[in-house]
DSSP file (Angstrom, degrees, kcal/mol; ACC not computed):
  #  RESIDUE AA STRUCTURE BP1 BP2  ACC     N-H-->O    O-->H-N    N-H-->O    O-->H-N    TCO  KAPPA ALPHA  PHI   PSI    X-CA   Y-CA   Z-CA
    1    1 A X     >        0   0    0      0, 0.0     4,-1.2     0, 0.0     5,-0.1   0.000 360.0 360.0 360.0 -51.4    0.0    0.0    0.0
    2    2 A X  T  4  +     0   0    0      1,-0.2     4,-0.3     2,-0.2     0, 0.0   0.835 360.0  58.8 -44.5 -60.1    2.7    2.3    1.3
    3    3 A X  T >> S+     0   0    0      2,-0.3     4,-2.9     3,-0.2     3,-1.0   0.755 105.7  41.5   4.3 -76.3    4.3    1.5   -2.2
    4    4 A X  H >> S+     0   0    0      1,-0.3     3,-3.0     2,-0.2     4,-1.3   0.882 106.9  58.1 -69.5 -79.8    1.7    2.7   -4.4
    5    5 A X  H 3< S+     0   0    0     -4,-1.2    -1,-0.3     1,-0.3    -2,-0.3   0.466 108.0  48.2  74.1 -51.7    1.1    5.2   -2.7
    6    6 A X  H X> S+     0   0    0     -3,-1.0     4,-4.3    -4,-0.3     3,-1.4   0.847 108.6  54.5 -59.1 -49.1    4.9    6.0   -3.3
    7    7 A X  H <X S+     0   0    0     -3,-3.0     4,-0.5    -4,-2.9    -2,-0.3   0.898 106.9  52.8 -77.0 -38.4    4.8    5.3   -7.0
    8    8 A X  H 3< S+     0   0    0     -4,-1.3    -1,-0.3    -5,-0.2    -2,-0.2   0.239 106.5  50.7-111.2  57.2    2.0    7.7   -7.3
    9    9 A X  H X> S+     0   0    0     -3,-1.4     4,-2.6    -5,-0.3     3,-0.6   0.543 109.2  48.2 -99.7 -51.8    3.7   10.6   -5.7
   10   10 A X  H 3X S+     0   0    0     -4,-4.3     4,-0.9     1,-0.2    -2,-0.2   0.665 108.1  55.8 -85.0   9.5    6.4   10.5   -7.5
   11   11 A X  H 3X S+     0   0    0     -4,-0.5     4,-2.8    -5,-0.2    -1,-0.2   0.851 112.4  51.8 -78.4 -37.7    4.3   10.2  -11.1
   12   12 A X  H <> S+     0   0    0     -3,-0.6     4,-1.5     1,-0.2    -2,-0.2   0.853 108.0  42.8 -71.3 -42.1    2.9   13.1   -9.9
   13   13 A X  H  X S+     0   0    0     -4,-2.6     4,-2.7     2,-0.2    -1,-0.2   0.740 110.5  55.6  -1.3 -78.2    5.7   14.8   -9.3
   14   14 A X  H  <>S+     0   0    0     -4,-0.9     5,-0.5     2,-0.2    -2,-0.2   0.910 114.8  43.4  -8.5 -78.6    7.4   13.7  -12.5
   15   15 A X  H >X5S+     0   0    0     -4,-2.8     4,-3.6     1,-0.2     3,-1.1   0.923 109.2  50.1 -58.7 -49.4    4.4   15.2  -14.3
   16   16 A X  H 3X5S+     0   0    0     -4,-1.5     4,-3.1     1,-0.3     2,-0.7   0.960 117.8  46.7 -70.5 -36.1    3.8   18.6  -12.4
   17   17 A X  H 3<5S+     0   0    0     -4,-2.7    -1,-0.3     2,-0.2    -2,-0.1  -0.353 111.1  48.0 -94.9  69.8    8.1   19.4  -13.0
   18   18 A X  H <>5S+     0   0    0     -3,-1.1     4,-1.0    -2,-0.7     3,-0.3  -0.270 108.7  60.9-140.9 -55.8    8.1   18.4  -16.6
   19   19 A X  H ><<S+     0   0    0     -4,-3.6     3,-2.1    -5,-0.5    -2,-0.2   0.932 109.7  38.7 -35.0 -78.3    5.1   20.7  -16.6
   20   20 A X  T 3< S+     0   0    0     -4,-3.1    -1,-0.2     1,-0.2    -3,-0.1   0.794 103.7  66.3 -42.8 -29.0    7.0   23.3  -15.7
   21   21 A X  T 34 S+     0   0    0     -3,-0.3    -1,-0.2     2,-0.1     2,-0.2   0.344  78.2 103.2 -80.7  -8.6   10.1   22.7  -17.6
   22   22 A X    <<  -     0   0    0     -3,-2.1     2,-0.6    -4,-1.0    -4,-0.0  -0.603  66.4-136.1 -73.7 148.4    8.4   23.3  -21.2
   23   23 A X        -     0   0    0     -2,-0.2     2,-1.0     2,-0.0    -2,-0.1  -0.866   8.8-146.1 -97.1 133.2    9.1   26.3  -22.7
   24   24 A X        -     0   0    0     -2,-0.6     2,-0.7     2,-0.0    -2,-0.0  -0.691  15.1-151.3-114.3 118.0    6.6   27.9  -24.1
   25   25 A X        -     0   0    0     -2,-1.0     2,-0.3     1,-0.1    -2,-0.0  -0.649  13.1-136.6 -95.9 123.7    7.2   30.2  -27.6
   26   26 A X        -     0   0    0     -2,-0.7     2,-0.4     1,-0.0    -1,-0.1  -0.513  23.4-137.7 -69.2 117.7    5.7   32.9  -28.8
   27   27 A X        -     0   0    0     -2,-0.3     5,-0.1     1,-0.1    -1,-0.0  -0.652  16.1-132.4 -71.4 131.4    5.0   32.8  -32.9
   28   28 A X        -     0   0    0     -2,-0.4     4,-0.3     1,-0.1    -1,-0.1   0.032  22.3-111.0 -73.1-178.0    5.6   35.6  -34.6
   29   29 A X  S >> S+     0   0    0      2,-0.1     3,-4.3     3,-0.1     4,-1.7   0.925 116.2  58.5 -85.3 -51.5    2.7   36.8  -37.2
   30   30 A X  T 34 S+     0   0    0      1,-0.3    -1,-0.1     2,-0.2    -3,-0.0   0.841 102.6  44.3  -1.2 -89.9    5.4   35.8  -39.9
   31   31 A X  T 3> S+     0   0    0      2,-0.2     4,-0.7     1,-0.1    -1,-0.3   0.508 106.3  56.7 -42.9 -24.6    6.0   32.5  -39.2
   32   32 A X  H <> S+     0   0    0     -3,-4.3     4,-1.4    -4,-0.3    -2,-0.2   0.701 115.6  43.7-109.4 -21.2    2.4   31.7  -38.8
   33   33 A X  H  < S+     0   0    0     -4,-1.7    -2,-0.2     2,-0.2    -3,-0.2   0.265 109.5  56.5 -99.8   7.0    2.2   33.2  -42.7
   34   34 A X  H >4 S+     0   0    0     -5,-0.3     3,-1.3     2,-0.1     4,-0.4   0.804 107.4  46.5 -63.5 -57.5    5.3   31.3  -43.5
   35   35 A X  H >X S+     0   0    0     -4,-0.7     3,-3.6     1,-0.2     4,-1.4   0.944 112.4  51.1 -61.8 -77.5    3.5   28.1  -42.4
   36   36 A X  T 3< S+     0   0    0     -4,-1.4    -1,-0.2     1,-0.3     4,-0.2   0.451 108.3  52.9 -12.3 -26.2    0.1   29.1  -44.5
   37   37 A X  T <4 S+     0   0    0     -3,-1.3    -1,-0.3     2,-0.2    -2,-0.2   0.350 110.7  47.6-122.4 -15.9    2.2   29.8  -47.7
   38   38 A X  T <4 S+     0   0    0     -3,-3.6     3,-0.3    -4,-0.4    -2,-0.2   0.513 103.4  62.4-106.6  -6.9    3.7   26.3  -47.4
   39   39 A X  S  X S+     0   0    0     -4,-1.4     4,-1.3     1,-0.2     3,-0.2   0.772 106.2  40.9 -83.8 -21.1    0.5   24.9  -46.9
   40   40 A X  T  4 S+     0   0    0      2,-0.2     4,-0.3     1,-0.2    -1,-0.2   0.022 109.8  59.7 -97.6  29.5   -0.9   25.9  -50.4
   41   41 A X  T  4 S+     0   0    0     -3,-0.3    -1,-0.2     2,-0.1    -2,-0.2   0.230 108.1  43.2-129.7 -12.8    2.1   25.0  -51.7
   42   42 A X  T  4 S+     0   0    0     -3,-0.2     4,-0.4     2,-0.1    -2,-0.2   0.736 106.6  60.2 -54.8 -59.3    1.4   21.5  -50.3
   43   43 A X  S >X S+     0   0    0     -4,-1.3     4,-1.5     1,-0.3     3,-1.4   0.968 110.1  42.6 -75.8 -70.0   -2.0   21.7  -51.4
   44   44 A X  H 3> S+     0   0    0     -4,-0.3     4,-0.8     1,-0.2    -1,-0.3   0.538 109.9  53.2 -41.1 -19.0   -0.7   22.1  -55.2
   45   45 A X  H 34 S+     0   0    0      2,-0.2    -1,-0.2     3,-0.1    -2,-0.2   0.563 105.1  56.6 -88.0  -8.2    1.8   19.7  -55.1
   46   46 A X  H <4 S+     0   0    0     -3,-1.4     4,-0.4    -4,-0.4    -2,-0.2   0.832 111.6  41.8 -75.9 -46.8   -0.8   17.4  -53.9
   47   47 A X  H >X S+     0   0    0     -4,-1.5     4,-3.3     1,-0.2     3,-0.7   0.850 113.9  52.2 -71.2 -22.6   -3.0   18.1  -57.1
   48   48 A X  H 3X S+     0   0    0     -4,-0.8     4,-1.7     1,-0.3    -1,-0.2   0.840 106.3  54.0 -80.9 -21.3    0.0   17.9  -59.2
   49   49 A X  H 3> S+     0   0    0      2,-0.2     4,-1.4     1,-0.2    -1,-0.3   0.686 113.7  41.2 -71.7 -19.1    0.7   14.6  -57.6
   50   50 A X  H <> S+     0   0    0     -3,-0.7     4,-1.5    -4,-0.4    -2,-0.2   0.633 110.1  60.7-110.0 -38.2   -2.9   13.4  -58.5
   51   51 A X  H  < S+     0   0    0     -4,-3.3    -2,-0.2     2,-0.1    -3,-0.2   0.991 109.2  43.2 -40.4 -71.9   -2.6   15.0  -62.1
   52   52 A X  H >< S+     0   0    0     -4,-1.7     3,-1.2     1,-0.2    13,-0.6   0.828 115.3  42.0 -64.1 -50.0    0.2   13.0  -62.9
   53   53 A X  H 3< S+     0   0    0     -4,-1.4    -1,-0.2     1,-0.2    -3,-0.2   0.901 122.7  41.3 -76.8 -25.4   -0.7    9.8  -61.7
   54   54 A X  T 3< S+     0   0    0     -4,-1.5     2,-0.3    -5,-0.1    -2,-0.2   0.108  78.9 133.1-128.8  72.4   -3.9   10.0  -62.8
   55   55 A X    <   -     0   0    0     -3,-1.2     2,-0.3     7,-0.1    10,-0.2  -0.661  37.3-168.3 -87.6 150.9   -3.3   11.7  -66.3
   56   56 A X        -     0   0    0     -2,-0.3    54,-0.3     9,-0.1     6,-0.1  -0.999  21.8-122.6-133.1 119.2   -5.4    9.8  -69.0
   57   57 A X    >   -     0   0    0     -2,-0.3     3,-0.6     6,-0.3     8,-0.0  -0.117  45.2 -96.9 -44.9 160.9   -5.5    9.8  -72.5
   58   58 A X  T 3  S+     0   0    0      1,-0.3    -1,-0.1    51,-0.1    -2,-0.0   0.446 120.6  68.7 -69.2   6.3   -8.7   10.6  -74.0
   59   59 A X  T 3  S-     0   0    0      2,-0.1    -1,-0.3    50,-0.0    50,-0.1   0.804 107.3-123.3 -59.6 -54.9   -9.3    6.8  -74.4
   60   60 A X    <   +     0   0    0     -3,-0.6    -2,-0.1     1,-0.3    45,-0.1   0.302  64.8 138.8 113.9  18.3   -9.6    6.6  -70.9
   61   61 A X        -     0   0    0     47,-0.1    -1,-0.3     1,-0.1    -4,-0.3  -0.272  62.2-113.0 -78.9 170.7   -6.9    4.1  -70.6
   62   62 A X        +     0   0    0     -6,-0.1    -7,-0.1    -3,-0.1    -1,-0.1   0.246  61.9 133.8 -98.8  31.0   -4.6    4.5  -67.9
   63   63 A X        -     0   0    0      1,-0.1     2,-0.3    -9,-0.1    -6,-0.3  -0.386  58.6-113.4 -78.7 153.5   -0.9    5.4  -69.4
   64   64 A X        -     0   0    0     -8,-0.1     2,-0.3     1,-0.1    -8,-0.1  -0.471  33.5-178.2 -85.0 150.0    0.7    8.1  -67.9
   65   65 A X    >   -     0   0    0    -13,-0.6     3,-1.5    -2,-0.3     4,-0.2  -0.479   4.8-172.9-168.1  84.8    1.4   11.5  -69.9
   66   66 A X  T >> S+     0   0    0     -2,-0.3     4,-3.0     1,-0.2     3,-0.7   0.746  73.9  51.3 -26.1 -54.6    3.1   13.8  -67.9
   67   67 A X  H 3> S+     0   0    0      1,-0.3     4,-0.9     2,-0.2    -1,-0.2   0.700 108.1  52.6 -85.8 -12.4    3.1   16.8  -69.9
   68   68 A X  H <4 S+     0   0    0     -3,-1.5     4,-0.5     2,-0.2    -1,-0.3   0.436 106.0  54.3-100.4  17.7   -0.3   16.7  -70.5
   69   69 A X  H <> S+     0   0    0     -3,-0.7     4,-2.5    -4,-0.2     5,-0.2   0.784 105.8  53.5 -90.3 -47.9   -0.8   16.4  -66.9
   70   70 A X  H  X S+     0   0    0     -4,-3.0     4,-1.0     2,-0.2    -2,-0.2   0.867 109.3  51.1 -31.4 -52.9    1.4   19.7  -66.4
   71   71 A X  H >X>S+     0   0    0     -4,-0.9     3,-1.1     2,-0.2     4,-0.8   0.967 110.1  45.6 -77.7 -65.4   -0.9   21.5  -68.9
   72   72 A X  H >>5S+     0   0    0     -4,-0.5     4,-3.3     1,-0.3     3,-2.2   0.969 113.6  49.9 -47.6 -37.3   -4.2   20.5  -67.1
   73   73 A X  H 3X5S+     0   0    0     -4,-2.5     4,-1.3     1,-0.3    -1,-0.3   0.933 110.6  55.4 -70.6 -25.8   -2.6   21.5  -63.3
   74   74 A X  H <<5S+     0   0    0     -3,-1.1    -1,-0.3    -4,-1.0    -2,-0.2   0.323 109.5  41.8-100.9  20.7   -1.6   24.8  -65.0
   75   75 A X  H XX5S+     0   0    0     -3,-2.2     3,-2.1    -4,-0.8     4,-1.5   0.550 113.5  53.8 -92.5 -39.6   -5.1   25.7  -66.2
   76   76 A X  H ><<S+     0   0    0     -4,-3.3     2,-3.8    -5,-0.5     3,-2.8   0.755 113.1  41.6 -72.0 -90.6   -6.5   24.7  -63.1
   77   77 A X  T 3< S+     0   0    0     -4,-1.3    -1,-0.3     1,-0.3    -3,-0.1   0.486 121.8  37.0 -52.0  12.7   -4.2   26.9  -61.1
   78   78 A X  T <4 S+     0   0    0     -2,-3.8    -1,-0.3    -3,-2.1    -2,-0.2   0.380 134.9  22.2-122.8   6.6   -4.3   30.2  -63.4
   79   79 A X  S XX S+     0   0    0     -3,-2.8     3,-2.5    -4,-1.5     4,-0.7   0.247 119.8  51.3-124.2-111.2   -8.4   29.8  -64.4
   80   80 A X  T 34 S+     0   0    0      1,-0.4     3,-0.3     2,-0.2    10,-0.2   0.294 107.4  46.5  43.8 -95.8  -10.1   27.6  -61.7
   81   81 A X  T 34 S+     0   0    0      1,-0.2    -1,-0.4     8,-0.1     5,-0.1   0.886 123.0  38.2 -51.4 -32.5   -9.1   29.2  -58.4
   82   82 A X  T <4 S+     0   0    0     -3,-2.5    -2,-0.2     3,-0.0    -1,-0.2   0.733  80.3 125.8 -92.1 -16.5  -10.0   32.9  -59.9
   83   83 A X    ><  -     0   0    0     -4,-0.7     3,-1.2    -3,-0.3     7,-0.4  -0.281  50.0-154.9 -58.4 108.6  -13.1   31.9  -61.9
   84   84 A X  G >  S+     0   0    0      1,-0.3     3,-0.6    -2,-0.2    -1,-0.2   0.762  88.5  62.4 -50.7 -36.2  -16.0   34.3  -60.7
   85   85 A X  G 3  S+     0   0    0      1,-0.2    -1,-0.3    -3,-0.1    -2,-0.1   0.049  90.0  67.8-107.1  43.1  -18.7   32.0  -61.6
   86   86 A X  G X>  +     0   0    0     -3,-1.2     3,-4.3    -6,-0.1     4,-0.8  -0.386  65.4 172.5-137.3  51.0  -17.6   29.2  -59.2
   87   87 A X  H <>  +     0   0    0     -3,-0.6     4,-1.6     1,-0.3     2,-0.4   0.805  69.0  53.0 -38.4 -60.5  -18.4   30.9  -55.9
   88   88 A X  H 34 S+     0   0    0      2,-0.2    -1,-0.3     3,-0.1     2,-0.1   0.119 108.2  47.0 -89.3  39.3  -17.8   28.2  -53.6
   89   89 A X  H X4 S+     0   0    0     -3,-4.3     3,-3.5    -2,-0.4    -2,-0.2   0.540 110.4  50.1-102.7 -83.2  -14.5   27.4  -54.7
   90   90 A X  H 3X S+     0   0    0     -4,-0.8     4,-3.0    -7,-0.4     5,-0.3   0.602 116.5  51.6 -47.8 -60.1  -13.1   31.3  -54.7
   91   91 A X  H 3X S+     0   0    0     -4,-1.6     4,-0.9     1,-0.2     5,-0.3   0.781 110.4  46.9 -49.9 -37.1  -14.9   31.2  -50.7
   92   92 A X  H X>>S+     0   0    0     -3,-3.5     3,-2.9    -5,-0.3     5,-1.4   0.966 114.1  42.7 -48.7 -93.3  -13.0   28.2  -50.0
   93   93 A X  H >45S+     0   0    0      1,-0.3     3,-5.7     3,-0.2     4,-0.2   0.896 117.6  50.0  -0.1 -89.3   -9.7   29.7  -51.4
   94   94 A X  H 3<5S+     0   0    0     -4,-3.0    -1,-0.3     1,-0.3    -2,-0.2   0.701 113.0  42.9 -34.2 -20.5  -10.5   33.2  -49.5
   95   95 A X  H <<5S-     0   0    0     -3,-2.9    -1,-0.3    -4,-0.9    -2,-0.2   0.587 116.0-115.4-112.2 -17.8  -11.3   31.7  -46.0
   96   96 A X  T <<5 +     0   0    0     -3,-5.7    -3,-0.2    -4,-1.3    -2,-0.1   0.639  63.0 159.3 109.3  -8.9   -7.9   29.1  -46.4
   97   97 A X      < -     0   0    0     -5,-1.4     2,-1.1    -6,-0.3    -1,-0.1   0.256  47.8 -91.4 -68.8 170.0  -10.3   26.1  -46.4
   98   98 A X        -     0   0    0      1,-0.1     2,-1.0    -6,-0.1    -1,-0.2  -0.500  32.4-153.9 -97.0 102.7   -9.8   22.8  -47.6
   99   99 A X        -     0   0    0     -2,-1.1    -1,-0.1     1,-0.1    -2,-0.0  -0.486  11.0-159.4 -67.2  74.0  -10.7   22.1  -51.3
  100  100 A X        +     0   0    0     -2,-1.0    16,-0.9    15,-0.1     2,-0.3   0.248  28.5 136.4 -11.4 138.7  -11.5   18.5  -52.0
  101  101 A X  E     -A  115   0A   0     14,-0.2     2,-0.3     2,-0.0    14,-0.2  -0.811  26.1-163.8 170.5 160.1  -11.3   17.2  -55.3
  102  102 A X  E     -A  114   0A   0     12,-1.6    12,-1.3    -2,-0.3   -55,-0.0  -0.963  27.2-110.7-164.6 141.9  -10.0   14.1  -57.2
  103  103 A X  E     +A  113   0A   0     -2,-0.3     2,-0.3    10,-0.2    10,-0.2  -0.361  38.4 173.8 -59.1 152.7   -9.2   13.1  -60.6
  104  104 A X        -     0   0    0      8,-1.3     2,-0.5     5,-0.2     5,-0.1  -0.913  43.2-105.4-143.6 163.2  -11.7   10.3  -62.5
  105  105 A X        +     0   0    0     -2,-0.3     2,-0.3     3,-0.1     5,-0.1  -0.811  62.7 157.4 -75.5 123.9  -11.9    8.8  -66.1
  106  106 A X  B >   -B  109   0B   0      3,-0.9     3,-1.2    -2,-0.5     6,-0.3  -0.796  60.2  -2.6-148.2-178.9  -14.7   10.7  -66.5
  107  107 A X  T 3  S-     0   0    0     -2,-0.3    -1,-0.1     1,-0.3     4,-0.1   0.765 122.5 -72.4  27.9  33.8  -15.9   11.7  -70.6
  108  108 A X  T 3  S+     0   0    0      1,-0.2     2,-0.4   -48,-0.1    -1,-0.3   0.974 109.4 113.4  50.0  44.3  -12.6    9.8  -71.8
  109  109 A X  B X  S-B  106   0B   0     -3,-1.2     3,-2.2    -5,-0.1    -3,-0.9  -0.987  88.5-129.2-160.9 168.4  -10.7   12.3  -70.6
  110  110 A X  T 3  S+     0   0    0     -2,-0.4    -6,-0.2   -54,-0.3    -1,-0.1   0.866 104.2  74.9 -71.9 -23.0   -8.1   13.8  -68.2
  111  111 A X  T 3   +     0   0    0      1,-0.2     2,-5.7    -5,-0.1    -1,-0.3   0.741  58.5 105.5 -63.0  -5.4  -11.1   16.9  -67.6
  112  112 A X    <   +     0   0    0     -3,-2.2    -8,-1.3    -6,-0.3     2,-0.8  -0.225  51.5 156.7 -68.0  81.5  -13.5   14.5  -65.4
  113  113 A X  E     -A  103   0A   0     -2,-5.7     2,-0.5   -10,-0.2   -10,-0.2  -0.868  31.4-152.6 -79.6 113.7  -12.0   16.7  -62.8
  114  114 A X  E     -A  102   0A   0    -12,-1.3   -12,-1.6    -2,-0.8     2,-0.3  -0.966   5.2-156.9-112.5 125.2  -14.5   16.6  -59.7
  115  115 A X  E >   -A  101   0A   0     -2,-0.5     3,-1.0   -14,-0.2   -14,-0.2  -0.741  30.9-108.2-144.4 106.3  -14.6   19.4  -57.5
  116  116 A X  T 3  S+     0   0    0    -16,-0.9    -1,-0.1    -2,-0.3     3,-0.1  -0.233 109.0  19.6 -42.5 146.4  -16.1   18.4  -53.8
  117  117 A X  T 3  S+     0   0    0      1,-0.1     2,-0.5    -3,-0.1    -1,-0.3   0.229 104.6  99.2  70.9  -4.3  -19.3   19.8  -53.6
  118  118 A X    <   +     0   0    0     -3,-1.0     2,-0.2     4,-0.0    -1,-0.1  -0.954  46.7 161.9-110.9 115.0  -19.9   20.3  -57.3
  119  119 A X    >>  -     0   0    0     -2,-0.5     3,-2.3    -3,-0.1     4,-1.1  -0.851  42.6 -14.9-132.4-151.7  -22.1   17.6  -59.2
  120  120 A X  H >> S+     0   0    0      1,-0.2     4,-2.4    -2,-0.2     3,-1.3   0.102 127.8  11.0  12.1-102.7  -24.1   17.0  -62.4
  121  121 A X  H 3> S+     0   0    0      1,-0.3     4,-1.2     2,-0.2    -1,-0.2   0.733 132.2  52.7 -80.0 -10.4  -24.9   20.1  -64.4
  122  122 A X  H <> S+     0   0    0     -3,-2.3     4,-1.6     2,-0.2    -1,-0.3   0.723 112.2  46.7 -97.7  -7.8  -22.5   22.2  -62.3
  123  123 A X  H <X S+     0   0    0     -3,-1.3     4,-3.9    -4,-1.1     5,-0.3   0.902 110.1  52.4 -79.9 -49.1  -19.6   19.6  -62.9
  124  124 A X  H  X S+     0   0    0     -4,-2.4     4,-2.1     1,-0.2     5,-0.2   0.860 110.6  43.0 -54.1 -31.8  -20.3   19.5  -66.3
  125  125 A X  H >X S+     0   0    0     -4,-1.2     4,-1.4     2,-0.2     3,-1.1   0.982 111.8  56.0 -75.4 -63.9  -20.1   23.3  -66.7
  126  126 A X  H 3X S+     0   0    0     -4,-1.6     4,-2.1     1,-0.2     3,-0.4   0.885 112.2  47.4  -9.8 -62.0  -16.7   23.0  -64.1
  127  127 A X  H 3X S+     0   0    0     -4,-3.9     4,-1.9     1,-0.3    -2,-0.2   0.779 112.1  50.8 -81.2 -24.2  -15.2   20.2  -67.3
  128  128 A X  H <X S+     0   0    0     -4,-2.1     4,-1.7    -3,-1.1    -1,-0.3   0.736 107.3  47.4 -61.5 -27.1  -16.2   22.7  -70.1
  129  129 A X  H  X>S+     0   0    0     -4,-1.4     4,-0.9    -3,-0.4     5,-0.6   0.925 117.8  46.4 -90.4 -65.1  -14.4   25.9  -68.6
  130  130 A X  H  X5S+     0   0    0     -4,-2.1     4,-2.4     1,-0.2     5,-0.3   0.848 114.6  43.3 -40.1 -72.5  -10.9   23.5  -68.0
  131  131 A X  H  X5S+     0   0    0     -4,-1.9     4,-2.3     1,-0.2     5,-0.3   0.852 113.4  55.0 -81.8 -18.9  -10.8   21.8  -71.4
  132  132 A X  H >X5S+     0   0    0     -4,-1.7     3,-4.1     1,-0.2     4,-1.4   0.856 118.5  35.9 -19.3 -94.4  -11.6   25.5  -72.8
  133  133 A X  H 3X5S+     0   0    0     -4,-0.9     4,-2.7     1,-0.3     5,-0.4   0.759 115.5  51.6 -33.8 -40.0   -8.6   26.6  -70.9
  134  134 A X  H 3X<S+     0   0    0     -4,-2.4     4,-1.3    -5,-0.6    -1,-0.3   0.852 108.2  55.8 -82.0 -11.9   -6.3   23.4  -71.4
  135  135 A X  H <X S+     0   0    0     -3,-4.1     4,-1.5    -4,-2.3    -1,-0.2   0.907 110.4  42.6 -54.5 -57.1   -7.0   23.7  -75.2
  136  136 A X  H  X S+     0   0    0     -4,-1.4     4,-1.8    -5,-0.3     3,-0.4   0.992 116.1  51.2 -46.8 -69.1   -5.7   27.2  -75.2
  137  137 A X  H >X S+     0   0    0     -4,-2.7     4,-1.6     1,-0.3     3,-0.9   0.962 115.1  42.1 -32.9 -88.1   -2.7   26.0  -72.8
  138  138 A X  H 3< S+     0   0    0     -4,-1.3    -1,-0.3    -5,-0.4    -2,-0.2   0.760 107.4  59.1 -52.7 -17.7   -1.8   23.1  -75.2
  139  139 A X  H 3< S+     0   0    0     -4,-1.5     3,-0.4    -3,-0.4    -1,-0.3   0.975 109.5  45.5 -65.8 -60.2   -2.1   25.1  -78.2
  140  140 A X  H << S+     0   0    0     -4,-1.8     2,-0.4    -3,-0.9    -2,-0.2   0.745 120.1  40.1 -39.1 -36.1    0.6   27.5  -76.8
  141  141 A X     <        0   0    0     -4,-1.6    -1,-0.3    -5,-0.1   -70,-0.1  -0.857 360.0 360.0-124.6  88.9    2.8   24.8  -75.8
  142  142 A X              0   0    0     -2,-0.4    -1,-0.1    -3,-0.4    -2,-0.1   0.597 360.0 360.0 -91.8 360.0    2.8   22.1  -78.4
């Protein structure tokens, strides 16, 4: 009894001066917008990761094709995110939130891009405005 008794003094102990003994650091506002600016830099290297492995010919087969996976990630990130008439992406964006989305074979083509929260007629409208844009893109860059 004595014993236990022993064993949980000195846990408690243990715990309340390890408590003290953390240091505790102030972030600067910097820092905390360093960390923000590497998280959307995360967030794109995450789609680009998701482009690439699942870029699709327009067959719908699954070979990889890099460079037209490049193309698609660089409409989406110079049209997409800015695109007026997709209001609850840009709110997403503005607040920092986190924008779901995954690739699928979706028409034959690398545009079934699906956009969380977006389906049927507002997806379809979503897969018209990209291959617009990735037409343009791939025209530039042959």
């Amino acid at each position: 009894m004595k014993r236990n008794i022993l064993i949980m003094l000195f846990i408690g102990l243990f715990t309340i001066s390890s408590t003290f003994s953390q240091k505790r650091t102030v972030v600067s506002a910097s820092f905390i917008d360093s960390k923000r600016k590497q998280a959307k830099n995360l967030m794109k290297d995450y789609f680009l990761f998701h482009c690439i492995n699942y870029g699709l010919i327009n067959n719908g087969d699954s070979t990889l094709l890099k460079d037209r996976s490049k193309l698609f990630y660089d409409a989406w990130l110079s049209y997409i995110p800015n695109d007026e008439r997709l209001p609850i992406l840009n709110y997403a964006k503005q607040i920092g939130g986190d924008v779901l989305f995954s690739l699928e074979a979706e028409k034959q083509s690398l545009v079934g891009h699906c956009l969380n929260g977006y389906r049927d007629k507002e997806l379809e409208k979503i897969m018209d405005i990209i291959a617009k844009k990735w037409v343009i893109l791939e025209k530039k860059n042959p």
